[in-house]
C-alpha positions, 0 to 999 in steps of 0.5 A: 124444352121451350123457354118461356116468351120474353117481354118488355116492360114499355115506358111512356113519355107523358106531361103529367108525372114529374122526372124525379117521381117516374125515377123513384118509381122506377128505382123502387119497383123495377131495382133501377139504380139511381143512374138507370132509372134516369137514363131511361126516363131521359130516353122516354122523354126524348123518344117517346117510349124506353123498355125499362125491364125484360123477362118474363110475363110472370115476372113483370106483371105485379110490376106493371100493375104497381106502376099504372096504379101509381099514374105511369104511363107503362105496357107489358109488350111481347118481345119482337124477337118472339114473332121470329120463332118457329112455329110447332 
């Protein structure tokens, strides 16, 4: 049996959105806790992208759609540990 590919939900630094409105965001739509939710927007601010969520594409869609619809700048990106598999 083949487990399914897996994804990352990619955070992205933007000007537009306030710090506090991307953490409560991330908090809602992703289960963050309030220390994680500021990590990662920390870390997207200084780097410029942060992988907020890992799973499968399934699982990360609703929520990448609830967090674009609300003006954050995010992307569902296949994982680059998926390119490394064999080919059948």
């Amino acid at each position: 049996m083949e487990l399914a590919n897996k994804y990352n939900l990619v955070l992205y630094n933007d000007d537009v959105n306030d710090m506090l409105y991307v953490m409560a965001c991330l908090m809602r739509y992703c289960k963050h806790t309030n220390l994680q939710a500021e990590q990662c927007v920390v870390i997207a601010d200084s780097k410029g992208t942060c992988i907020v969520k890992e799973g499968a594409w399934i699982d990360l869609f609703d929520i990448n759609q609830e967090l674009t619809s609300l003006g954050i700048k995010v992307e569902l990106k296949e994982d680059e540990s998926n390119l490394h598999k064999p080919q059948k």
